[in-house]
C-alpha positions in Angstrom: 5.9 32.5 -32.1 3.7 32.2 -28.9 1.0 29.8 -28.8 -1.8 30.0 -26.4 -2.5 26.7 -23.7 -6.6 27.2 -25.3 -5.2 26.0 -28.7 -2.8 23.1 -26.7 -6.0 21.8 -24.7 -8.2 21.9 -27.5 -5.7 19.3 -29.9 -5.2 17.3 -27.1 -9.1 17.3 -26.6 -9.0 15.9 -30.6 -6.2 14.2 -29.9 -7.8 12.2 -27.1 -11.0 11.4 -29.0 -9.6 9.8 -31.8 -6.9 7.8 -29.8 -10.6 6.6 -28.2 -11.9 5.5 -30.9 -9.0 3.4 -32.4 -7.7 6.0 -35.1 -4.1 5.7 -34.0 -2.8 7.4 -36.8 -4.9 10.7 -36.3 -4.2 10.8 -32.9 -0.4 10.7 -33.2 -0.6 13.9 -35.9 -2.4 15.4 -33.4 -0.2 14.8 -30.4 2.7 15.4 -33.0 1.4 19.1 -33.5 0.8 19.9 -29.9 4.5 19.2 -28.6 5.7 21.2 -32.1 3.9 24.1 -30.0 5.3 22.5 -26.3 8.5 20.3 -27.1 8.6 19.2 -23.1 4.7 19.0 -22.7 4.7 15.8 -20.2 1.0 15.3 -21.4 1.3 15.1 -25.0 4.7 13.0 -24.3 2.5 10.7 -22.2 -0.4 10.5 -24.6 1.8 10.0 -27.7 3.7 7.2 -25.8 0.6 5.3 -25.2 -0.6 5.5 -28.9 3.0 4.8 -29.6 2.5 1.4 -27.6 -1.3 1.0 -28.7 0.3 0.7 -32.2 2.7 -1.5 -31.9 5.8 0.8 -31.4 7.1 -0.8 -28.3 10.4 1.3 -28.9 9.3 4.7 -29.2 6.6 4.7 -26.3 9.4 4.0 -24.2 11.3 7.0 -26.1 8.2 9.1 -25.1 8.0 7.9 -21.8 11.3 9.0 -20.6 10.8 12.3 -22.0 7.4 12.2 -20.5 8.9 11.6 -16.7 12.1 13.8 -17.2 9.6 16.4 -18.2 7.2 15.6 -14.8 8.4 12.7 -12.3 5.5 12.9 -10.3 3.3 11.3 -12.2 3.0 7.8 -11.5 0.9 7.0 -15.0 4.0 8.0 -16.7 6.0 5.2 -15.0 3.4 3.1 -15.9 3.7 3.6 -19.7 7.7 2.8 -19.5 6.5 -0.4 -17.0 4.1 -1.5 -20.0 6.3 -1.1 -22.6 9.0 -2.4 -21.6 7.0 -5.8 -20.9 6.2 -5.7 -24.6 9.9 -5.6 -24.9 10.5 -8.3 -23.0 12.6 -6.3 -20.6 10.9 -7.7 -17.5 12.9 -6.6 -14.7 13.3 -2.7 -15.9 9.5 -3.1 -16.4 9.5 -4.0 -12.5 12.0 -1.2 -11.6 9.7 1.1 -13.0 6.4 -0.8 -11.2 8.6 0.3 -7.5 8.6 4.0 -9.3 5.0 4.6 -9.7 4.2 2.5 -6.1 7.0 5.0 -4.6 4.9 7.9 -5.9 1.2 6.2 -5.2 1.5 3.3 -3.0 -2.8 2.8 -3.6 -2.6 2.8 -7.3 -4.0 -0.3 -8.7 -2.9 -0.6 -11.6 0.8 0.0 -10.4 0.3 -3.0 -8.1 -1.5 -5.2 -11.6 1.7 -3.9 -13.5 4.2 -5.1 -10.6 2.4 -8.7 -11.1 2.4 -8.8 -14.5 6.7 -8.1 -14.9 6.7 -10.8 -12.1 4.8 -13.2 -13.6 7.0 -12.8 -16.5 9.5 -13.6 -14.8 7.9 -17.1 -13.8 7.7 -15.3 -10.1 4.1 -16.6 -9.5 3.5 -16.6 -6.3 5.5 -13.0 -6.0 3.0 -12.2 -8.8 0.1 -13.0 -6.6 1.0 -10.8 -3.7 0.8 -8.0 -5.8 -2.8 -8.8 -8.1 -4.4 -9.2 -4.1 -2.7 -5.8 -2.8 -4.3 -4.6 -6.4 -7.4 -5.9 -5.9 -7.2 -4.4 -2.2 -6.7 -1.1 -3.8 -9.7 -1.4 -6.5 -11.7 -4.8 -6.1 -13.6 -3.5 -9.6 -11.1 -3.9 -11.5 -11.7 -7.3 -13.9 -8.3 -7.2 -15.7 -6.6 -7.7 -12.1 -9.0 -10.7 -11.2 -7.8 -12.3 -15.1 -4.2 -11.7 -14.1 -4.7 -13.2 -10.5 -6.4 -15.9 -12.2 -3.1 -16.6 -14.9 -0.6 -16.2 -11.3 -2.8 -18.9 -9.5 -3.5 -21.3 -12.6 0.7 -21.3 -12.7 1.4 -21.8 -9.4 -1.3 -24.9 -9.3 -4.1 -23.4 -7.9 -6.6 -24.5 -10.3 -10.0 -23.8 -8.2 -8.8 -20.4 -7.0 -7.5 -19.6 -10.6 -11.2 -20.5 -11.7 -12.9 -18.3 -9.3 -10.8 -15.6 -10.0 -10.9 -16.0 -13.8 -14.6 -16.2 -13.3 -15.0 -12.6 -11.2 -13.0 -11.2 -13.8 -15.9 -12.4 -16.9 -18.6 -11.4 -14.1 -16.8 -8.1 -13.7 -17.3 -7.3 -17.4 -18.8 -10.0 -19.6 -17.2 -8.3 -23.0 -13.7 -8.0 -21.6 -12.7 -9.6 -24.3 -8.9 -10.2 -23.2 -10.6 -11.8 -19.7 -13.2 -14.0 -21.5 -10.0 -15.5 -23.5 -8.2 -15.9 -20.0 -11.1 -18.1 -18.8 -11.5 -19.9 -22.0 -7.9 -21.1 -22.2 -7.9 -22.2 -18.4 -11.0 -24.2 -19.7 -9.6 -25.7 -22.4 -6.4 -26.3 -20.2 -8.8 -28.5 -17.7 -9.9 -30.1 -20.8 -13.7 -28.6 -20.4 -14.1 -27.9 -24.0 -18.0 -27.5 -24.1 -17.5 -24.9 -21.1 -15.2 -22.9 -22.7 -17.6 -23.7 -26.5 -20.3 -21.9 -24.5 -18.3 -19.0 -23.1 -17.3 -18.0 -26.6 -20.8 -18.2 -27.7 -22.4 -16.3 -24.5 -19.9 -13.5 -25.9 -20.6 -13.6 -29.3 -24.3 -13.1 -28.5 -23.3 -9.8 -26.8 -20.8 -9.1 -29.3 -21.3 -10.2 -32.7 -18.8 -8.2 -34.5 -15.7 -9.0 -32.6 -14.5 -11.1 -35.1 -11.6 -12.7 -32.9 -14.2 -14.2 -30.9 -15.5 -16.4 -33.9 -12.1 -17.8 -34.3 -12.1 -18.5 -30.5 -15.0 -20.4 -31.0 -13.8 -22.2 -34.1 -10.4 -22.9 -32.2 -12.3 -24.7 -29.2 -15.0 -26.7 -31.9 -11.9 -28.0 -33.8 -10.5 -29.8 -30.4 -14.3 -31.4 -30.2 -13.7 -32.6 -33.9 -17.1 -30.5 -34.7 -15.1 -29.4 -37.9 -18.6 -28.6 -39.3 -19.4 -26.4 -36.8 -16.0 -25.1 -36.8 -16.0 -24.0 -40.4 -19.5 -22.3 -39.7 -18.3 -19.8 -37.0 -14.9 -19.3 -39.0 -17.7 -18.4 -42.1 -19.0 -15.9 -39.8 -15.8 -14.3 -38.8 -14.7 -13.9 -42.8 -18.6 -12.6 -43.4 -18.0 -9.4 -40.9 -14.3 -9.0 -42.5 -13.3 -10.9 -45.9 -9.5 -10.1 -45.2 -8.9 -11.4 -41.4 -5.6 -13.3 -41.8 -6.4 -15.0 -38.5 -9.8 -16.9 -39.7 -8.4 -17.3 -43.5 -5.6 -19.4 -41.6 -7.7 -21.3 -38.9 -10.3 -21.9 -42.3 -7.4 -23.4 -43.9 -6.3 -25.9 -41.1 -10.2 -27.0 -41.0 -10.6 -27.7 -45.0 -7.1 -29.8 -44.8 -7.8 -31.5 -42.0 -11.3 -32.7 -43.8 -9.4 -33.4 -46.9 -10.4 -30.2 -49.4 -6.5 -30.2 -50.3 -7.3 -27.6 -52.7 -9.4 -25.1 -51.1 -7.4 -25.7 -48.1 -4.0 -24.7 -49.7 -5.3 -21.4 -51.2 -6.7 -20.2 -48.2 -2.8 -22.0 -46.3 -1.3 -18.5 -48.0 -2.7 -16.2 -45.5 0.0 -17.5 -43.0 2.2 -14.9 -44.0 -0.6 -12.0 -43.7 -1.1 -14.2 -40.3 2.1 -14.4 -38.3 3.8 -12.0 -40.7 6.4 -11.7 -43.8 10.3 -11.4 -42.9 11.2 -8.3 -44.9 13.5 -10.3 -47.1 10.6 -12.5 -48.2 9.3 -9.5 -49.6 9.4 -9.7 -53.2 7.6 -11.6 -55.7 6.9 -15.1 -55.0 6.8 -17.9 -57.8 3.7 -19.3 -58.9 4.4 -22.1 -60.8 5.6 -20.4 -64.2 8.7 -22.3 -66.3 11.7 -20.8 -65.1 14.0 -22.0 -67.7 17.0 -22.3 -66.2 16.2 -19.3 -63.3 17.5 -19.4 -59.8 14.7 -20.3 -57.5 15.0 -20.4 -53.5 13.0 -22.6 -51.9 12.5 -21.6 -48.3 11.9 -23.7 -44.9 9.5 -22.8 -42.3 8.3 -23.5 -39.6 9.6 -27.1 -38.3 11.7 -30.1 -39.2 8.9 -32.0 -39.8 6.9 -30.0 -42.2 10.2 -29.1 -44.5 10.4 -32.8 -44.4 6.9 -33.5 -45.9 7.2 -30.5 -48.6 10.8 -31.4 -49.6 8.9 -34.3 -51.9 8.5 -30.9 -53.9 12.1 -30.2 -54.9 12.1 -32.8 -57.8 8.8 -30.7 -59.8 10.7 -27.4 -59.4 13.6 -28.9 -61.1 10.8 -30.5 -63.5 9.7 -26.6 -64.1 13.6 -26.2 -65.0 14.6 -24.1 -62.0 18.2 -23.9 -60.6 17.5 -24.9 -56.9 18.7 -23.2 -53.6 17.7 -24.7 -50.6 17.8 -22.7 -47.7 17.3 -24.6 -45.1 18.1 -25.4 -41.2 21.5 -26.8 -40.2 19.9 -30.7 -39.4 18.8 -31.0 -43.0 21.5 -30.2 -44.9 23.5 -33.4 -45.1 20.0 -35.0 -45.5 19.5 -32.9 -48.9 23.1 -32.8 -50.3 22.5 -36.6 -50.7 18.8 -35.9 -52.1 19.7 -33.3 -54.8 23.5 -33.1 -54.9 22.9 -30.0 -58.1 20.8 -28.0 -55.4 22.8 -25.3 -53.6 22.2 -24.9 -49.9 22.0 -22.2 -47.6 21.5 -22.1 -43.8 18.6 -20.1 -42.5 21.1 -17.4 -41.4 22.7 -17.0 -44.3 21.4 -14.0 -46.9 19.1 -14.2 -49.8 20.4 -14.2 -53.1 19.1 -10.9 -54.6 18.1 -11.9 -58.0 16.5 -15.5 -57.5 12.7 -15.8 -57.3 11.7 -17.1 -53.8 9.3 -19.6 -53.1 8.4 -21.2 -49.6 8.4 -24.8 -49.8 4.8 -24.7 -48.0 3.6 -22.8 -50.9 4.2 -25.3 -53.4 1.0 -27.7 -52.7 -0.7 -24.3 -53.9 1.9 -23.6 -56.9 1.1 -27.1 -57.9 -2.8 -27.0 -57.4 -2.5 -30.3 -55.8 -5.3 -32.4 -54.2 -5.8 -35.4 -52.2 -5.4 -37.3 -55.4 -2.7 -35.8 -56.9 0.0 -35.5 -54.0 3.8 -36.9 -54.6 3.6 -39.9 -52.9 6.3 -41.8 -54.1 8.9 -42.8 -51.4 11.2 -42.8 -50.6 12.0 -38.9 -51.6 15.3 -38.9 -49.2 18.7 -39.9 -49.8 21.2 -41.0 -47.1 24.6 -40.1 -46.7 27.2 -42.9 -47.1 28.7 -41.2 -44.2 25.9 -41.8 -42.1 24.8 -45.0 -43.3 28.3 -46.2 -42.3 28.3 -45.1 -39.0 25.4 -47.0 -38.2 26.2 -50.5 -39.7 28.8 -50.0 -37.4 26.5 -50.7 -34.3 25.2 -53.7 -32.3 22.2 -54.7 -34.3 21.0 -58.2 -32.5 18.8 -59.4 -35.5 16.5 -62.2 -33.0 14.1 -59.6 -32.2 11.9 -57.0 -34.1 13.9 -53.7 -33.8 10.9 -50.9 -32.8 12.3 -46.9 -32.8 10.0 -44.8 -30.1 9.6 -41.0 -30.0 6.8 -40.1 -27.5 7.0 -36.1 -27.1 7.5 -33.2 -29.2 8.4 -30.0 -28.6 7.0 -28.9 -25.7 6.7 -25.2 -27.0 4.4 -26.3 -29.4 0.9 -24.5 -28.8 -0.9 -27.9 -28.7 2.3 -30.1 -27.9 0.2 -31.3 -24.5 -2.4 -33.1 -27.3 0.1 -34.7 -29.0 2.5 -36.1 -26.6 2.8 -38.5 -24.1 4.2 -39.9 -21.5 7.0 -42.4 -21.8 5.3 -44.4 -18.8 1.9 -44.7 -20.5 3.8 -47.3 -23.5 4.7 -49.7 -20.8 2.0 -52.6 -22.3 4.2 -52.1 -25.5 6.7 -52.9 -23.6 5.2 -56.4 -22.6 4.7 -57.4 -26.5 7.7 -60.4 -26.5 10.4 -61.0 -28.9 10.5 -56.6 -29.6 13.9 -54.7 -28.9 12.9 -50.9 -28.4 15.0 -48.1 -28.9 14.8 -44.2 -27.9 15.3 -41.5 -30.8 13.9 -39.3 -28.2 15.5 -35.6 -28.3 14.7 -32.7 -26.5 12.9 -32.1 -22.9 11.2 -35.6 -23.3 14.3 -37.6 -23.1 14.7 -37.1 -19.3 11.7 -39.6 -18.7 13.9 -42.0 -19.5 16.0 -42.2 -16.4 13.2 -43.2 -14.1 11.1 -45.3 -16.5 12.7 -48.7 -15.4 12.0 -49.8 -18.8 14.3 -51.8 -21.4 15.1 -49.5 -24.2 18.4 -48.7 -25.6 18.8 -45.1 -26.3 20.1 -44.2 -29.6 20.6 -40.6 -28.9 24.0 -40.0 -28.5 24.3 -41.0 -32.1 22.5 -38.4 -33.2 23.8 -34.7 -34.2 21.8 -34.4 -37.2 18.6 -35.6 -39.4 20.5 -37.6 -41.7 21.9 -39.6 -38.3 18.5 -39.9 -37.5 17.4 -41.3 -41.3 20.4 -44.1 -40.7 19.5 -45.2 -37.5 15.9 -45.2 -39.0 17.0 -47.6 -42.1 18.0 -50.2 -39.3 15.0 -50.2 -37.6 12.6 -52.4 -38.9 9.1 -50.1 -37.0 9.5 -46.8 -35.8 6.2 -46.0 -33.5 5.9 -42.1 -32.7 3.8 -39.1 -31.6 3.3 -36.3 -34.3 7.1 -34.9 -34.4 9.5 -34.7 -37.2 11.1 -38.7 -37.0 8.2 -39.1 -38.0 8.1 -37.5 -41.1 11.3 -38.4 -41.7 10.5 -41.9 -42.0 7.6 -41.6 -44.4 10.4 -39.5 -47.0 11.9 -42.5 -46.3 9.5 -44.9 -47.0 9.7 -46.8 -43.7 7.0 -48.2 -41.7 5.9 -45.7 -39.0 2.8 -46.4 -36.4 1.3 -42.5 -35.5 -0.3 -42.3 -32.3 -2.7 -39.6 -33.5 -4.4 -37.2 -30.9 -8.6 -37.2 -31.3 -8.3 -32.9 -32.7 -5.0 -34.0 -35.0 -2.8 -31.9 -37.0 -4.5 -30.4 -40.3 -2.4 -32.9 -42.5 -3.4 -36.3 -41.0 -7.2 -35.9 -43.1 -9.9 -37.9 -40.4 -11.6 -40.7 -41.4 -8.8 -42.8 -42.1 -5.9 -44.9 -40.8 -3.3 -43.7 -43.7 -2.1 -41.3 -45.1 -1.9 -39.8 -48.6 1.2 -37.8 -47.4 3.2 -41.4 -46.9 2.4 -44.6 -48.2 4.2 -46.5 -45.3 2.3 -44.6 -42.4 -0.3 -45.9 -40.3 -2.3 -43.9 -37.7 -3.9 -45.0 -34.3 -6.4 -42.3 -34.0 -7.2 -41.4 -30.2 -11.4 -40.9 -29.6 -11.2 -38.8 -26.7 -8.6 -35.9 -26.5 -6.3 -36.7 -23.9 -7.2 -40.4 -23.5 -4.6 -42.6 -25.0 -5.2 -46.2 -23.1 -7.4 -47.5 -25.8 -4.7 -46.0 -28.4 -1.6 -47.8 -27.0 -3.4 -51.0 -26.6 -4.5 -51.1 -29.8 -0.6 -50.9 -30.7 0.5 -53.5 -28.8 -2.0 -55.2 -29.9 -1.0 -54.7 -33.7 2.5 -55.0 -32.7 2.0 -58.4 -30.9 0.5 -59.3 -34.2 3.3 -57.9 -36.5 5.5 -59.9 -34.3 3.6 -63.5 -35.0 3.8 -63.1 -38.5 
């Protein structure tokens, strides 16, 4: 059957507007039916790679992009689709390779020389990265996304006033570039200018009402100022223009726990999944609360250490509700919950999911449970050691003249908001000058390097540590463990040992403001900062209290 190139032209026309106008789906049909006339059409191969891409199906516009350039390899927009999605993939230097390709075929083409920078940058190449944005920008000085990018290259090479002009031109360029206004907005919040980067989101919102991500932007930036009112309002706004965004049903949730509506807060906590998405083995029916009467029931961990921690004070009411109890839980926990609930079968996170067991993730229950501010199970401590562990550590030098304090100073540092809650080892030196206290590191991770050059006396306990339940023995010796917001934390509370939290001035959503304890753990007391990033006043009121705990 012969088709004519009118009827071709004319899909692709169709084709083309609804792509335009964000109906992906349409669009692909319509590309679909044009290469069922044309197989090798290098057009329609193009044009369905970048919907491909545009939809999320990384894989298959580079599928259509190699068809696309074996069916026409002089056209450098087709290297550019296989240079964009293979970024998405992650495969940064073929995404590079490809960048050469389309420069080899148009050495002017801007966005060739934006793509270039972008695989670089990805490849932590910054100042490679930069080179290619200015030879973009020499090519096509209009262009605001290549300003943005310069502005990401030079903010990580340490070029903070050069990243701000550039970021700037980029807004200027086009004030409802959305994906540029959050570029400048982060470097803001980065140089701690939160009312700045509170007014940027706002200029756009006035020119953009509807985009509902920029509400959350907004609410995201109001949160750090502790406006949580404020906060909530523009979050209100976002969920008026579209009830079902996953994005502000989440944020909405960290602001109602944070203030302490538990309740509210923990209904709204269940759009996480519809938020960062479902693993396709969690999707099946989920228990809400009904007697199981002897039923398998998996519990599941997410996230981190530190909030399995706090919702493991759950296991004992599903067992209440008559459930038989997997745990399936990380590898650090496991000797940790054999002690705690020695009937409770355990899985590790890799392991398979029983097929016929109703699932439940253990951040879930607080919802299940309908539990409020009042009605949290507070009773510590919820952990058992093992003998094992317990063992190993009487075996250690514990001089009993002085007050034995456990310090933990940074998370993790790939934790979105890790540079609020951590700290430098160096700024707890006047704890440090508190007499009669023996300090010791349970530091792990990329933080435990500051010890070498603090100069400070501190024994470091790490080495005896391959697990959490190492951790909760070392923890049971310890008569004070003083920490940032990180898992030992938590750990002691299930414990029921006396923690000090140095608590950032935009916490957490589970340390509720307006107090210096927590409902979460009777033993915990928090040392609020209030100014983000200032903590001085914070660690002097430590030493202070820790100079007193010490008299007494």
């Amino acid at each position: 059957m012969i088709h004519t190139p009118p009827k071709m032209t004319l899909l692709l026309d169709e084709a083309k507007r609804a792509h335009g106008a964000g109906r992906l789906d349409e669009a692909r049909q319509l590309y679909l039916r044009v290469l069922a006339l044309d197989v090798h059409h290098a057009e329609a191969l193009y044009l369905l790679g970048c919907e491909e891409l545009d939809a999320g199906r990384a894989e298959l516009a580079v599928r259509m992009g190699e068809r696309a350039v074996a069916a026409d390899a002089r056209r450098p927009e087709f290297f550019l689709l296989l240079a964009r999605a293979l970024r998405t993939l992650g495969r940064f230097a073929d995404s590079e390779a490809r960048c050469v390709e389309a420069l080899r075929l148009d050495g002017r083409n801007a966005r060739a020389h934006e793509a270039y920078g972008d695989a670089l940058l990805d490849q932590k190449k910054s100042s490679e990265a930069i080179a290619c944005y200015r030879r973009a920008i020499d090519c096509d000085a209009a262009l605001p996304s290549v300003w943005s990018s310069l502005g990401r290259a030079l903010a990580a090479d340490g070029q903070h006033e050069q990243a701000r002009h550039s970021f700037e031109k980029a807004v200027a360029l086009d004030p409802q570039a959305f994906s540029c206004v959050v570029n400048l907005g982060s470097f803001l919040l980065e140089q701690n200018e939160f009312e700045a980067a509170a007014e940027l989101y706002r200029r756009f919102i006035a020119l953009e009402p509807e985009r509902v991500e920029a509400h959350g932007c907004l609410s995201g930036v109001l949160y750090l100022q502790g406006n949580y009112r404020a906060a909530k309002a523009a979050l209100a706004e976002a969920l008026r223009r579209e009830p079902d965004n996953a994005e502000a049903r989440w944020n909405l949730a960290l602001v109602q726990l944070v203030e302490g509506e538990l309740a509210e807060g923990f209904k709204n906590f269940e759009a996480r999944y519809r938020r960062f998405g479902m693993p396709e083995e969690y999707r099946r029916p989920h228990w809400q609360g009904e007697p199981l009467n002897g039923r398998g029931i998996v519990l599941l961990d997410e996230q981190g250490l530190g909030d399995t921690l706090q919702f493991l004070r759950f296991v004992p009411r599903v067992l209440e509700a008559g459930g038989a109890v997997t745990l399936r839980l990380s590898k650090p926990l496991h000797r940790l919950a054999e002690a705690s609930w020695p009937a409770a079968r355990l899985l590790n996170a890799s392991e398979p999911l029983p097929t016929n067991e109703v699932l439940c993730p253990l951040m879930s229950l607080p919802y299940v449970f309908g539990v409020n501010a009042e009605t949290i199970p507070a009773e510590v401590p919820y952990l058992r050691l093992p003998d094992a562990a317990r063992q190993k550590v009487a075996a250690l030098a514990w001089p009993r003249e002085k007050l034995r304090v456990g310090l933990v100073w940074a998370g993790n540092p790939g934790h979105a908001l890790d540079r609020y809650r951590s700290i430098p080892l160096a700024a707890l030196r006047p704890l440090f000058a508190v007499p009669d206290v023996q300090f010791y590191s349970l530091q792990m991770g990329a933080g435990a390097t500051q010890l070498a050059g603090a100069a400070l006396p501190i024994v470091d306990l790490s080495g005896e540590i391959n697990d959490m339940a190492d951790t909760a023995a070392l923890l049971e010796q310890l008569d004070l463990v003083i920490a940032v917001d990180t898992s030992v934390l938590h750990l002691a509370g299930a414990l029921g040992r006396p923690a000090w939290m140095l608590t950032p001035a935009a916490p957490d959503w589970r340390w509720i403001i307006g107090r210096d304890d927590s409902p979460w753990y009777p033993t915990l007391r928090l040392f609020r900062q209030t100014t983000l990033g200032d903590w001085s006043p914070v660690v002097e009121r430590v030493a202070a209290a820790l100079r007193t705990l010490r008299s007494n």
